[in-house]
C-alpha positions in Angstrom: 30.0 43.0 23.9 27.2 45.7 22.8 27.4 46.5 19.2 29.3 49.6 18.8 27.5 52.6 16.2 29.8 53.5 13.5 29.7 56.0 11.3 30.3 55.3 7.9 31.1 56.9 4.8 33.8 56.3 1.6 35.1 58.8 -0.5 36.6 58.2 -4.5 36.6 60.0 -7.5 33.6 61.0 -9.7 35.9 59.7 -12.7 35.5 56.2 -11.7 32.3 54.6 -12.7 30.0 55.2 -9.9 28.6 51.3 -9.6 32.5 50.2 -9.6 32.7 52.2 -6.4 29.5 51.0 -4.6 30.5 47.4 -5.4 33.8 48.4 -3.7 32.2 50.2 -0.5 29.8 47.1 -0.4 32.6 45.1 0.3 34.1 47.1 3.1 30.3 47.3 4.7 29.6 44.0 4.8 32.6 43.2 6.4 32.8 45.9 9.2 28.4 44.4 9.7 29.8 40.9 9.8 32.6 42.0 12.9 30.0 43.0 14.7 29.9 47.1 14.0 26.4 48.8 13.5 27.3 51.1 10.6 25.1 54.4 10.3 25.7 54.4 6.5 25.6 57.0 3.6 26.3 56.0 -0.2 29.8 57.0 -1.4 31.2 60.5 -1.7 32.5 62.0 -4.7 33.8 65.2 -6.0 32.9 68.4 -4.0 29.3 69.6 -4.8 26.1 68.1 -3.2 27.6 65.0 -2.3 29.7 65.6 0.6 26.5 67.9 2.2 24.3 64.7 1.5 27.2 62.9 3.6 27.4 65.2 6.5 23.8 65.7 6.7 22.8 61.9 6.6 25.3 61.1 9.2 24.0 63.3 11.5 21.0 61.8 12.1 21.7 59.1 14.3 24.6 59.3 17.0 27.5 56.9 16.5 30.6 56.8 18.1 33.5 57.5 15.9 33.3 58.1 12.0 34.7 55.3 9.6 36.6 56.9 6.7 36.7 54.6 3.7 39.0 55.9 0.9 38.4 53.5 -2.2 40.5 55.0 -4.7 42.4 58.5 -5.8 39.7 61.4 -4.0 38.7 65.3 -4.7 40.4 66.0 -1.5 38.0 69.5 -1.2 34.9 67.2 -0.9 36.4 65.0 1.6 37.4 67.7 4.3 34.3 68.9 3.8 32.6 66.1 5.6 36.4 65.4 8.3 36.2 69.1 8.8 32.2 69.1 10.2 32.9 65.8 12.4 36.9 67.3 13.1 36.4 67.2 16.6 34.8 63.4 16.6 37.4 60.0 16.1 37.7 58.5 13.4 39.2 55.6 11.2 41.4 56.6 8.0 41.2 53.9 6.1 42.9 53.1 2.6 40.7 49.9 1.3 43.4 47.7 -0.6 42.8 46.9 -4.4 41.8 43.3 -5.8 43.0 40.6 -9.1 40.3 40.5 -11.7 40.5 36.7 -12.3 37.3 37.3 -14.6 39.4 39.8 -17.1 36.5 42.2 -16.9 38.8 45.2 -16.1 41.9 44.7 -18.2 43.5 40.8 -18.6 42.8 38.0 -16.7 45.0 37.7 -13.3 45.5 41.5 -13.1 45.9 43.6 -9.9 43.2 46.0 -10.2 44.1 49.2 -7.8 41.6 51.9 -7.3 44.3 53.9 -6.2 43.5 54.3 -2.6 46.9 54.5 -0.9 47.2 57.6 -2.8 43.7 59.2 -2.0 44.7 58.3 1.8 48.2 59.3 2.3 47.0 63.0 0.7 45.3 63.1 3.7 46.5 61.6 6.7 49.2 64.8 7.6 46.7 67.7 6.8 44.2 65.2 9.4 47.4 65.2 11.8 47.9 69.2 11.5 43.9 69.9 12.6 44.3 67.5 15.4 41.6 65.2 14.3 42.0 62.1 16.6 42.3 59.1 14.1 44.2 55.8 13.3 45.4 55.3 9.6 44.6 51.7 9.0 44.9 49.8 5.1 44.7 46.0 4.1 46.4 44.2 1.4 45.5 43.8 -2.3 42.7 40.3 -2.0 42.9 40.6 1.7 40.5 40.9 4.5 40.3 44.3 6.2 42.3 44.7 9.0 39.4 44.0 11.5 41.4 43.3 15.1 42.9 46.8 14.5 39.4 48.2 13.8 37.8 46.4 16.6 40.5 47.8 18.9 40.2 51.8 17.9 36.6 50.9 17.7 36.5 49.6 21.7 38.4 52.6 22.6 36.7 55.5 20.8 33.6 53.8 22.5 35.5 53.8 25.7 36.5 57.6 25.0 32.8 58.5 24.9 31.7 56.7 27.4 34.0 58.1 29.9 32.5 61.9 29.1 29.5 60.8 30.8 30.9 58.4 33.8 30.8 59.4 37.7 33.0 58.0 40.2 31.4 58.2 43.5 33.2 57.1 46.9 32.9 57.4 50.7 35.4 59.6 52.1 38.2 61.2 51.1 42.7 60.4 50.9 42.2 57.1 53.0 44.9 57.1 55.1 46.8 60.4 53.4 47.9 58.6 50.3 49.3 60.5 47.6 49.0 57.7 45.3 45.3 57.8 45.1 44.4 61.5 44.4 43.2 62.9 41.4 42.0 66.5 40.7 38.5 66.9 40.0 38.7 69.8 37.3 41.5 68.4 35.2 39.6 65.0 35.2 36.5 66.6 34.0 38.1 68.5 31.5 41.2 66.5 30.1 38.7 62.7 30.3 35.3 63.3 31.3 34.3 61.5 34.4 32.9 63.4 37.9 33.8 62.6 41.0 31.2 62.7 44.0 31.9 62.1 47.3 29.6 60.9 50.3 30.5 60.7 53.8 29.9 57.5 56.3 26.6 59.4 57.6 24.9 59.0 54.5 26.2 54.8 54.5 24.6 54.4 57.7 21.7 56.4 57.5 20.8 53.8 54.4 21.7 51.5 55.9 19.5 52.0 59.2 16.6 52.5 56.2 16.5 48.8 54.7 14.2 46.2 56.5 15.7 43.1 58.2 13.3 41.0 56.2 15.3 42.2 52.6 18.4 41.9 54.4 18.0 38.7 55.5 16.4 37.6 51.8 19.7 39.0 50.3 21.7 37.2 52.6 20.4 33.7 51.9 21.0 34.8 47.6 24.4 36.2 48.0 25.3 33.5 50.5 24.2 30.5 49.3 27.4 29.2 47.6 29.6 30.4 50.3 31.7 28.3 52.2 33.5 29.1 55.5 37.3 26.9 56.2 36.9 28.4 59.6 33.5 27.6 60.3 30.6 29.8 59.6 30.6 33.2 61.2 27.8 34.6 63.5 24.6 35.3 61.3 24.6 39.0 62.7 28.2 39.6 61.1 27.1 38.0 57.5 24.3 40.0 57.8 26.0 43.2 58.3 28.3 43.2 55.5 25.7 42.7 53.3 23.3 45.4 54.6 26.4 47.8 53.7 26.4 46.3 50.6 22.9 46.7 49.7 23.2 50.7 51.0 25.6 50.9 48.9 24.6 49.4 45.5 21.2 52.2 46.1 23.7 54.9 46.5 25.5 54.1 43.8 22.2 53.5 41.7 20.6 57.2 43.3 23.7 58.8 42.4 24.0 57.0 39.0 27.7 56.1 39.8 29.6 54.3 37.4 32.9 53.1 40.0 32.7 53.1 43.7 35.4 53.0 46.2 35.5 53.2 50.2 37.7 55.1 52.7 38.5 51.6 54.2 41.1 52.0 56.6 40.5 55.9 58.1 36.7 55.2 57.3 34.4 52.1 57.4 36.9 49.6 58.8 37.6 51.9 61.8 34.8 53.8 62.4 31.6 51.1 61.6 32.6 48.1 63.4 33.5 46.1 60.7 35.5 45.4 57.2 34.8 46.9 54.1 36.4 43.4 52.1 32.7 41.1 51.6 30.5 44.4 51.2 32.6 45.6 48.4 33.5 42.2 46.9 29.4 42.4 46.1 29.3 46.1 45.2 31.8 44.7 42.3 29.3 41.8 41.5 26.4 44.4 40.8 28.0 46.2 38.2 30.1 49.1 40.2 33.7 48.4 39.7 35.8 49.0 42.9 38.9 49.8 44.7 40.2 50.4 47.8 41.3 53.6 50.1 39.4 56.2 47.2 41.8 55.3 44.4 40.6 57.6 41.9 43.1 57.0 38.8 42.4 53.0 39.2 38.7 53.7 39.1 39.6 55.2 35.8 41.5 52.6 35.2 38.7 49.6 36.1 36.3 51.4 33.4 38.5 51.9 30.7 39.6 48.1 31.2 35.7 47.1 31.7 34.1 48.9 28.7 37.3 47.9 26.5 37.4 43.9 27.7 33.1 43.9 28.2 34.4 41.6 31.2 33.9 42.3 34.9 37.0 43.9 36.2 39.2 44.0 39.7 42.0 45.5 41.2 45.3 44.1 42.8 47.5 45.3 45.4 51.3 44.7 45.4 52.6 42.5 48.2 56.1 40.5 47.6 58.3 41.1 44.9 60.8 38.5 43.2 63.1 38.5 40.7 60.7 36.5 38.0 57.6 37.6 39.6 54.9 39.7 41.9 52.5 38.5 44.3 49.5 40.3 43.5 46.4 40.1 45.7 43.8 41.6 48.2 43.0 41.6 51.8 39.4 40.1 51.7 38.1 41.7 48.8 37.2 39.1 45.0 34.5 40.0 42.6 32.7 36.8 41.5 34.5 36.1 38.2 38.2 35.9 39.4 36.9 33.0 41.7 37.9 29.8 40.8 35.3 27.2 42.9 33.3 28.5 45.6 33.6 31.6 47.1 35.6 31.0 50.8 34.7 33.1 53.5 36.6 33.6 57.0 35.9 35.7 60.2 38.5 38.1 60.2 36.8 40.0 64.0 39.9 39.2 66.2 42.7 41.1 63.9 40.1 43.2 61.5 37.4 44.5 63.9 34.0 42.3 63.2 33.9 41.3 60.0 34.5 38.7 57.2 36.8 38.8 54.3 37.5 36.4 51.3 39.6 33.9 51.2 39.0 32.7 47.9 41.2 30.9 45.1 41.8 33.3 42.4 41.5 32.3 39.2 45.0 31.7 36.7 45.3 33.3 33.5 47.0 35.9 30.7 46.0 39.5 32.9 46.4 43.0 31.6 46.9 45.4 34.8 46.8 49.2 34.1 47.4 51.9 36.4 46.5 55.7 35.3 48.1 58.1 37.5 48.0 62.6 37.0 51.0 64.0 36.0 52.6 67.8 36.1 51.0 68.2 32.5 48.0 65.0 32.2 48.2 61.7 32.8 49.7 58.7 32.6 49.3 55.1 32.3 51.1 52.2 32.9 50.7 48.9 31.0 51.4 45.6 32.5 50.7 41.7 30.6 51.6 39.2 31.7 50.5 35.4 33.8 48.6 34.7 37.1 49.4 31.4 38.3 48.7 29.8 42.1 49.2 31.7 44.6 51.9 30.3 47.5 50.6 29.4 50.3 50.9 33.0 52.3 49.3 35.1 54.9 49.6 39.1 55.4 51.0 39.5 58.7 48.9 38.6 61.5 45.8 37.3 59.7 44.9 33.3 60.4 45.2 31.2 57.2 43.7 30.3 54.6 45.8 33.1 51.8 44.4 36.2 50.5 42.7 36.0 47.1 45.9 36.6 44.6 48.1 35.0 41.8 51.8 35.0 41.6 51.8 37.0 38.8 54.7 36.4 35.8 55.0 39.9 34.1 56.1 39.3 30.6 59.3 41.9 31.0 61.6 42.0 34.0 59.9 42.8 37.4 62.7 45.3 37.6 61.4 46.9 34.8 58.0 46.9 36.3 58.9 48.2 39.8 60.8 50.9 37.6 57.4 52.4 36.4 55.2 51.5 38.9 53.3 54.4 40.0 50.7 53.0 42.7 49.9 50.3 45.1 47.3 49.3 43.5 46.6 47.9 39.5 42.9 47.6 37.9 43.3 44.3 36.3 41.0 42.0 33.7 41.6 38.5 32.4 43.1 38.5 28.8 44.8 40.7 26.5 44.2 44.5 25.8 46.8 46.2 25.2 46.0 47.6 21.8 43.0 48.6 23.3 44.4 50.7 25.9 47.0 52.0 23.6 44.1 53.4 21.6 42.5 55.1 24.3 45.6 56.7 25.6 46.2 58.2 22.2 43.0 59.3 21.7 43.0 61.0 25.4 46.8 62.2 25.2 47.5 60.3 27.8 51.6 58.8 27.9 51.9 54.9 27.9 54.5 53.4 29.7 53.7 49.8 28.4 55.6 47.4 30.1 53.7 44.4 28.1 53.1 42.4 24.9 50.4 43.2 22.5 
């Protein structure tokens, strides 16, 4: 993952020797460089006169994404809203820097726990941060103990996450595939409550790009994209391959004209029905070429796919429900896997006598710890639900009508109950990446007052 910019500053008292409280800050810096932060630094902060203006105006000249609050010891509390109050509206880490033994006896004797005092300079200020609705998380470490860097890293992944999303479009073709209530989202509460816009194009605009891209760049796309592909029921006509991947090319320019950030088609009222043939391939490479995507405009799990991409740094997918058993769900797609849930080849079928004239996926998924999440609008926001749990093989299975071989999917364990689960499900669909990120997402919701229903293990 990208480096994330951190502000940094650290705030004690101006009756501690000044070079006691450098050594100290020094400390925290190098360890927040060494975990991979890029810290926008400015020397410690104490008492309430020129210092905390030095702060606030040498933070402000580079952009970071949240502020790192560093208390060292007992603080003038005056000097350090000074500086929360100017970045109030930004997030930010409240952190009480735990004290250390002088085994040297240069402080008092030899063996003594030396304690700057911090837990009291940050628990003066953690309520009065609470009652100005700063966003933060209150963090500490242990006397002779290494900050707590996972629960850094994790507030760190999601205020990046938070700012990220301020700027991020969704675009799509179409419209409420097939009427689903499931999928909708209103645009003005988006924008305002978590930042993306949504845009919309129709299947004109598709085919006119379409129609616009030479056969020659078609055909030399076909032979890259292709050239691991294998085909269980032997190897479609040349004009169907070639199709799919023309709307995936139109697409991917789209999606770079309009600087999208998530696409998703109107697949069954829309492409699949209207442009003789099936959105599965085509979007399976959309995916691969940076532009998370989901099915039948899903607007809340495009959400869902960034927050779990820019959090995880891994390419991202979502997962439809299809059976459901006591100890577990079969999760899966009809046609559609981005590159890296593949596990071998990628397996290609012609799906043209039960899905119009196309080809679909019939890939192996890979097996693995998932974390699903599922954001859905509410009467008063937003919600999101939180799923861990396994993939593991997938049964051999077909969705009714369509030849062998299975779907892409995983019989997925969920770490609770699948009762549990169906109790709080709240769409068809889950965005889903490999791993753990709960914490993560926990972060982000809390930063975005958005309710968790977490249905997982951390």
């Amino acid at each position: 993952m990208r480096k994330i910019k951190t502000g940094y500053v650290s705030f004690g008292t101006e009756f501690y020797e000044p070079a006691n409280l450098k050594m100290i800050s020094a400390r925290a810096e190098q360890q927040l460089n060494e975990c991979g932060l890029d810290l926008v630094c400015t020397d410690p902060v104490t008492g309430e006169g020129e210092h905390p203006l030095r702060a606030i105006h040498e933070l402000k000249q580079q952009e970071w994404e949240f502020l790192f609050v560093n208390i060292l010891n007992w603080i003038d509390t005056r000097g350090v809203f000074r500086v929360l109050y100017e970045f109030r509206n930004e997030p930010m880490i409240l952190y009480s820097f735990g004290g250390f033994t002088d085994h040297e006896g240069n402080f008092a004797e030899k063996g003594t726990l030396i304690s700057p005092a911090a837990g009291a300079g940050s628990t003066s200020l953690r309520f009065p941060m609470e009652q100005w609705s700063i966003k933060f998380k209150y963090l500490y470490n242990a006397p002779d103990s290494p900050m707590d860097i996972e629960g850094i890293l994790s507030f760190a992944k999601a205020a990046s996450t938070m700012k990220h999303l301020r700027h991020a479009r969704l675009g799509m073709i179409g419209y409420n595939d097939m009427g689903l209530y499931s999928t909708g989202i209103n645009p003005t509460k988006l924008r305002d409550l978590i930042g993306p816009e949504i845009e919309s194009l129709d299947l004109l605009q598709l085919q006119r790009k379409m129609d616009s891209i030479p056969a020659s760049e078609v055909k030399a796309e076909t032979r890259k994209v292709s050239k691991n592909w294998e085909y269980p029921l032997g190897k479609p006509e040349d004009e169907v391959i070639e199709k799919a991947v023309r709307m995936y090319m139109a697409t991917v320019e789209l999606c770079k004209e309009k600087k999208f950030d998530t696409f998703s088609y109107k697949c069954v009222d829309g492409v699949d029905l209207e442009m003789g043939l099936t959105h599965a391939v085509p979007s399976s490479l959309v995916a691969d070429a940076g532009y998370p995507y989901v099915d039948e405009n899903d607007l809340g799990n495009s959400v869902s796919q960034l927050m779990l991409k820019w959090v995880s740094g891994k390419q991202v997918t979502f997962l439809e429900h299809y059976e459901h058993h006591p100890e577990w769900i079969l999760l899966g797609e009809d046609g559609y896997c981005p590159s890296d849930f593949i596990e071998g080849n990628p397996q290609i079928k012609d799906v043209s006598t039960v899905l119009l004239k196309g080809i679909a996926h019939c890939s192996n998924m890979k097996k693995g710890r998932m974390t699903l999440a599922c954001l859905s609008e509410t009467k008063d926001g937003y919600r999101m639900h939180i799923v861990t749990g396994e993939g593991k093989e997938r049964p051999q299975w077909v969705e009714m009508g369509v030849p062998l071989p299975s779907w892409p999917s995983v019989t997925f364990y969920p770490d609770v109950p699948v009762r549990q689960v169906l109790d709080h499900v709240q769409s068809q669909h889950f965005a889903a990446v490999y791993g753990t990120y709960v914490n993560e997402l926990m972060d982000l919701c809390r930063l975005l007052n958005i309710e968790v229903v977490a249905d997982a293990q951390s």
